[in-house]
MARMI-841032 format. One record per residue (C-alpha): y, x, z. Coordinates in nm, 2 decimals. Layout:
// MARMI-841032
SITE       c2       c1       c3
SITE        Y        X        Z
...
***
This chain:
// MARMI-841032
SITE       c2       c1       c3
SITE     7.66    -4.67    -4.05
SITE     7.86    -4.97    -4.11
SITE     8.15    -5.04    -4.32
SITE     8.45    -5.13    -4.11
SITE     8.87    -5.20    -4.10
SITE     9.10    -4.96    -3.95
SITE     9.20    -5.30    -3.72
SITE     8.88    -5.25    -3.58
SITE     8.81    -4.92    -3.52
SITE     8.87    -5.00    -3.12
SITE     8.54    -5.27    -3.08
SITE     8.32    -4.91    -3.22
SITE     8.38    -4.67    -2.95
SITE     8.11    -4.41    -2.94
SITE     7.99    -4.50    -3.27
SITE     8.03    -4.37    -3.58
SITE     8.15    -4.55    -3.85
SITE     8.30    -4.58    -4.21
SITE     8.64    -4.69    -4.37
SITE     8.81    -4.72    -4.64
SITE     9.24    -4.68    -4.68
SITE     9.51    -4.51    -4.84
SITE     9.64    -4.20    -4.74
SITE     9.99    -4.24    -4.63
SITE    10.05    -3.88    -4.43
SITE     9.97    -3.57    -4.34
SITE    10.05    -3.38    -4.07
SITE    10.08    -2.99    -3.98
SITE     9.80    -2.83    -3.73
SITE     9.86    -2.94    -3.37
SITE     9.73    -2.79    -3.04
SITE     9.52    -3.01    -2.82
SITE     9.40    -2.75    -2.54
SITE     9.20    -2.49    -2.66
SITE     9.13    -2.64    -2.98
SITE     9.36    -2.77    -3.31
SITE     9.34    -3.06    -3.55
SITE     9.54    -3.22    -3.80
SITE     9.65    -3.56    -3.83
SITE     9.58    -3.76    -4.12
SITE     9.78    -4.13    -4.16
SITE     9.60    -4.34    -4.34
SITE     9.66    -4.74    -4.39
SITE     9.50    -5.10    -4.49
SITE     9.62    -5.45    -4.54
SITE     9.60    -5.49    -4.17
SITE     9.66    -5.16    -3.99
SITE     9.81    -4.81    -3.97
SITE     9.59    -4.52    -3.79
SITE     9.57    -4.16    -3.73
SITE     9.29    -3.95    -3.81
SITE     9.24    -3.64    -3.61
SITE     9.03    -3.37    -3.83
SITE     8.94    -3.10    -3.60
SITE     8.96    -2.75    -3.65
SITE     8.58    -2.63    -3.64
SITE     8.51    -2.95    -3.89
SITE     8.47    -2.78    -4.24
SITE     8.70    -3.11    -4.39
SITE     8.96    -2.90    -4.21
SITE     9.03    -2.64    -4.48
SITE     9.03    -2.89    -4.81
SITE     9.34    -3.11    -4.63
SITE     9.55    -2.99    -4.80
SITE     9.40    -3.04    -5.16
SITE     9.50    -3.39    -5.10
SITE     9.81    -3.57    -5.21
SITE    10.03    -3.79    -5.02
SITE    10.22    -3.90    -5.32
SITE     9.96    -4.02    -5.49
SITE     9.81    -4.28    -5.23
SITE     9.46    -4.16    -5.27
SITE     9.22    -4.42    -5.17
SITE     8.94    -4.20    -4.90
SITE     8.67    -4.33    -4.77
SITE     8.63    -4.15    -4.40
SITE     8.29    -4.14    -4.18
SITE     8.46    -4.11    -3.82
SITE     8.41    -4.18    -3.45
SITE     8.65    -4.36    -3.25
SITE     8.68    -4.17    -2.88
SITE     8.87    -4.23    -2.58
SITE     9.03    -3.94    -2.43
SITE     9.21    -3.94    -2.09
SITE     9.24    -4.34    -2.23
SITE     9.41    -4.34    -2.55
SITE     9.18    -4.36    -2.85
SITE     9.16    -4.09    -3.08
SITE     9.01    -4.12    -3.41
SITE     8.73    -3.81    -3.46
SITE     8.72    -3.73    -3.85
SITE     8.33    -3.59    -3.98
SITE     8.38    -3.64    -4.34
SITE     8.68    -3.76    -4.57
SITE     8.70    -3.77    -4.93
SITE     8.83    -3.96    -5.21
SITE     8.66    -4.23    -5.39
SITE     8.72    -4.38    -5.73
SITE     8.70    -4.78    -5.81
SITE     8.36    -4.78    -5.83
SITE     8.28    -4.72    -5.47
SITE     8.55    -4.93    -5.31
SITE     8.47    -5.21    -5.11
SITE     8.77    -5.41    -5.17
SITE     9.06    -5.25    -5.35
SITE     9.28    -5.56    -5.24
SITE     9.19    -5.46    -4.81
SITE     9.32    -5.16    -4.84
SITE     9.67    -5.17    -5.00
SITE     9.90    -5.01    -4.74
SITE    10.04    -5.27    -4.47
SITE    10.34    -5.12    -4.48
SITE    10.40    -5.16    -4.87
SITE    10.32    -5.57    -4.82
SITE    10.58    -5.79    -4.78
SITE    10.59    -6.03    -4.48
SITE    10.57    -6.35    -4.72
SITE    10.31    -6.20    -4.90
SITE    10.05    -6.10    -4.63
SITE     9.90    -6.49    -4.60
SITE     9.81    -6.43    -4.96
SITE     9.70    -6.09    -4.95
SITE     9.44    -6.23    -4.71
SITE     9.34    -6.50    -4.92
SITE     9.25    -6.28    -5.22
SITE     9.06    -6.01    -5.05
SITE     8.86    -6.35    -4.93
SITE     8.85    -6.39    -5.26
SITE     8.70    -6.09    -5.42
SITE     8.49    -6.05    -5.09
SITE     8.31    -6.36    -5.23
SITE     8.28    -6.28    -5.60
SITE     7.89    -6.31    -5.63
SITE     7.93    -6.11    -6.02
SITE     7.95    -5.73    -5.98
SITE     8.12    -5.73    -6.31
SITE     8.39    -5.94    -6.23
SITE     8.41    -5.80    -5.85
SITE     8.47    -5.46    -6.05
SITE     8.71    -5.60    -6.29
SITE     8.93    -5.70    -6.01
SITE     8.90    -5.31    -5.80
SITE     8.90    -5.14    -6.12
SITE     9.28    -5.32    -6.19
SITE     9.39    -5.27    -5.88
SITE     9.24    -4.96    -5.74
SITE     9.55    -4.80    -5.92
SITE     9.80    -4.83    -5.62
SITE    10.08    -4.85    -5.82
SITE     9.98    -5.16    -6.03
SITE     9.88    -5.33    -5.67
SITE    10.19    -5.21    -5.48
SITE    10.41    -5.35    -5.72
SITE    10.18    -5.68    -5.78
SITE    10.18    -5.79    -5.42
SITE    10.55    -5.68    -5.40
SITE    10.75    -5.81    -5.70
SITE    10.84    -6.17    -5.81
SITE    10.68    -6.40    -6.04
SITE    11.04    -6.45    -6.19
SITE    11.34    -6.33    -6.16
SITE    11.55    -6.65    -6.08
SITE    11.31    -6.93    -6.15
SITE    10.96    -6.99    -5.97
SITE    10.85    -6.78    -5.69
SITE    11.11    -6.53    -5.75
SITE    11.09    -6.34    -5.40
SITE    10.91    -6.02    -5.30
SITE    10.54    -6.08    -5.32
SITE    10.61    -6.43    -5.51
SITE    10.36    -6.29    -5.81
SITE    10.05    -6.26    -5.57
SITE    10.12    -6.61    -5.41
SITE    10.17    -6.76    -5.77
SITE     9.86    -6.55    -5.89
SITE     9.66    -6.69    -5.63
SITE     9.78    -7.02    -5.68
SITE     9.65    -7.03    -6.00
SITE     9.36    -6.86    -5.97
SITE     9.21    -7.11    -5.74
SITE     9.34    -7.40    -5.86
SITE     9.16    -7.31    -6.23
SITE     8.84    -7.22    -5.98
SITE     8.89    -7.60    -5.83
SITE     8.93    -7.75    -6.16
SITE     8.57    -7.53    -6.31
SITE     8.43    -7.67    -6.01
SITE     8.53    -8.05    -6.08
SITE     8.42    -8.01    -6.42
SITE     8.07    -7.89    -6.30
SITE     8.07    -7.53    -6.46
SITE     7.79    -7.26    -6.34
SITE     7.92    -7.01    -6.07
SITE     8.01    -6.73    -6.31
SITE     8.22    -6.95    -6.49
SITE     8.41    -7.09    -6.16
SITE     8.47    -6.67    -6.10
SITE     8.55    -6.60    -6.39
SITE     8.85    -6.90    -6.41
SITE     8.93    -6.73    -6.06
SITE     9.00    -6.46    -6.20
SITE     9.16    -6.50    -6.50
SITE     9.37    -6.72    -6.33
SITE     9.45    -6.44    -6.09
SITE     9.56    -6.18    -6.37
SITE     9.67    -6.40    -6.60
SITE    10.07    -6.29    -6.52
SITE     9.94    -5.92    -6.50
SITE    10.15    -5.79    -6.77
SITE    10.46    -5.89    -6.58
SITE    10.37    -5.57    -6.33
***
């Protein structure tokens, strides 16, 4: 199975496939015909989408062990359907996962928790990360942020309160901005790849402590 966004989850129709998110809902039993499901809510950078968790699926009966308040991150094996021609998003496993097995803990910070003038560089750093070739950096950066409330409140605050890049979300462009431009400057003084990284990333926490 491959690892997809919840953006896509409408080009894999009939097949089954895996994401990652944060769990932003949860919704009492519904009827659907003869049968019920619940309704999870779950949410990336990119998207929001409902999960439908079928009654006969033994997931069913552990929904409620999990906590909307705390954002879990889940990773959830599911097959996108069409019924009667809306999609519906069929639920086989779900459960939560820890840094360590998250793809990208920068893809799946909850859309609606991003700031509009932040979302250009939200992008650019889950580039980023996506092209760390060091696993130890790579899980520097998800083990930081994989704590939803250190990454909501990095891609949402201010670098400054009234000097630079003092609007919501100004932290993560500044961070960003000098992450790569101590990556471009590695490069131009001819440093190995694991040292260009590992400027990138210092230069992308370096204002960490602000959060």
């Amino acid at each position: 199975m491959i690892l997809t966004t919840l953006s896509m989850l409408d080009q894999h129709i009939g097949q089954a496939v895996i994401v990652q998110a944060r769990l932003t809902g949860l919704k009492p039993l519904m009827p659907f015909s003869d049968s019920h499901y619940r309704v999870i809510q779950v949410s990336d950078c990119a998207a929001n989408q409902l999960l439908h968790v079928w009654a006969t699926n033994p997931v069913f009966e552990y929904l409620d062990l999990l906590s909307v308040k705390e954002y879990p991150a889940l990773e959830v094996v599911c097959l996108p359907v069409l019924l009667d021609g809306r999609l519906y998003i069929k639920v086989d496993n779900v459960y939560a996962i820890s840094s360590a097995n998250i793809h990208n803990a920068a893809q799946i910070v909850p859309k609606l928790f991003v700031p509009s003038a932040a979302r250009k560089s939200l992008g650019s750093m889950i580039s980023a990360i996506n092209s760390l070739q060091s696993h130890a950096l790579r899980q520097l950066v998800n083990d930081t942020f994989s704590d939803y409330r250190v990454m909501n409140t990095f891609v949402r605050c201010g670098a400054s309160w009234n000097h630079h890049h003092s609007w919501p979300g100004g932290l993560l462009a500044h961070s960003m901005e000098v992450g790569q431009l101590a990556a471009m400057n590695a490069v131009a003084l001819q440093h190995p790849r694991l040292s260009v990284e590992a400027t990138f990333v210092a230069g992308l926490l370096h204002d960490l402590g602000k959060v």
